[in-house]
N, C-alpha and C positions, 0 to 999 in steps of 0.2 A: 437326511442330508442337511449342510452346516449351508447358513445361509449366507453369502459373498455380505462384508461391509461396501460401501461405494469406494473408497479406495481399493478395496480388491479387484471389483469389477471395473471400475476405469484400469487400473495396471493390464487388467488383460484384455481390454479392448484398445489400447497405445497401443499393447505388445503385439496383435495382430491384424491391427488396423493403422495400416503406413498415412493415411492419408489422414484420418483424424487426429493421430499423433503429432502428424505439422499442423495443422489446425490447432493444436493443444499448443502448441511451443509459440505458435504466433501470436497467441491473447495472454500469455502468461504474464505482460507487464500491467495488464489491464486490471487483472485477475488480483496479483500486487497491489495495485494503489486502492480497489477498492477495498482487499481488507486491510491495509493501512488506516484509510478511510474507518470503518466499521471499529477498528480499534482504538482510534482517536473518541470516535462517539462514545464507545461503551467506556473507555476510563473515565469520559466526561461523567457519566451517568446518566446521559438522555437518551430518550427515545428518538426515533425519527421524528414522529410530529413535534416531540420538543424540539428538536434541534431544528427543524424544518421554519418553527416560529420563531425562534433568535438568530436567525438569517433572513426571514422574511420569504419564505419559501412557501410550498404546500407539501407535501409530507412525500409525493411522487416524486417529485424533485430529488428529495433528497435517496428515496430507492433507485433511481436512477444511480445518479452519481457513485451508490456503494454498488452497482452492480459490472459484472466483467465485461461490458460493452460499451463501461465510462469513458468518454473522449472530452470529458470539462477540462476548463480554459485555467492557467496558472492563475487570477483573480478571481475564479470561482471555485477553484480548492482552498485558496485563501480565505473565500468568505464561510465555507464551510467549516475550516479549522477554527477560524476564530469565531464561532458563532459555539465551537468546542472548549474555546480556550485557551486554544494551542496557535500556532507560527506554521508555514511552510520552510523548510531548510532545503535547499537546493546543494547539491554538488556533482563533479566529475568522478564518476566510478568505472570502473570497467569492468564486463560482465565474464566472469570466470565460471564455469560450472554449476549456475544455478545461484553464485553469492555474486557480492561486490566486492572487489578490495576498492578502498580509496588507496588513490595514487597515489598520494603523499605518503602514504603510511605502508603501503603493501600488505593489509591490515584485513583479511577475508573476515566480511561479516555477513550472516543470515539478514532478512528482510526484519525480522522483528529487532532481534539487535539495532540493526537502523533505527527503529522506533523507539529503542530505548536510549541513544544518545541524550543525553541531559544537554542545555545549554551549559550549565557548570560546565561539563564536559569540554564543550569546545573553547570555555573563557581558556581553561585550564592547559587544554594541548591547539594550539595557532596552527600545527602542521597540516592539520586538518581542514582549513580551511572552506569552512562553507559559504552558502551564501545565504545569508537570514532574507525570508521577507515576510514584515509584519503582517 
């Protein structure tokens, strides 16, 4: 007998488990930012405990934060991106079917897309208008 991957075996416990399936759709933002998070880290090329020590963290802290039960504060995803490298960019999206479009644009993009917007990117198109924060 073939043995289920975890995507298989979550698909069919959604599919016939009503109640953990809303459970699933109500931490799915959570579930988002921290692999945002986790992807911000690894392009960096640090570890947790690196990154945990150029934030001035302990290395839990920062499991925390990349984990789907994260509720940190917009200045402490800040201090984790920039301890990465990187900026938070804020904008108005609207949630269609699992993507975003940004409103300006009508523009449906994947979570990871999101993460590949370049700043070039937004010098270049103003329609978009985000909101930088250092």
């Amino acid at each position: 007998m073939k043995s289920k991957t975890f995507d298989e075996f979550l698909a069919q416990k959604l599919a016939t488990q009503p109640e953990l399936a809303a459970a699933w759709d109500n931490t799915e933002q959570q579930r988002s930012v921290a692999r945002m998070l986790v992807a911000a880290r690894k392009q960096a090329g640090l570890t947790q405990k690196q990154l945990a020590e150029k934030a001035g963290w302990d290395q839990a802290q920062v499991s925390r934060m990349e984990s789907a039960s994260n509720t940190a504060t917009i200045e402490t995803m800040q201090r984790y991106l920039g301890a990465c490298g990187q900026g938070l960019l804020l904008g108005v999206a609207s949630a269609i079917g699992g993507h975003h479009a940004h409103l300006s644009e009508g523009l449906l993009l994947s979570e990871m897309q999101e993460l590949r917007i370049a700043p070039a990117d937004l010098e270049a198109d103003r329609s978009i208008a985000p909101l930088a924060i250092p």
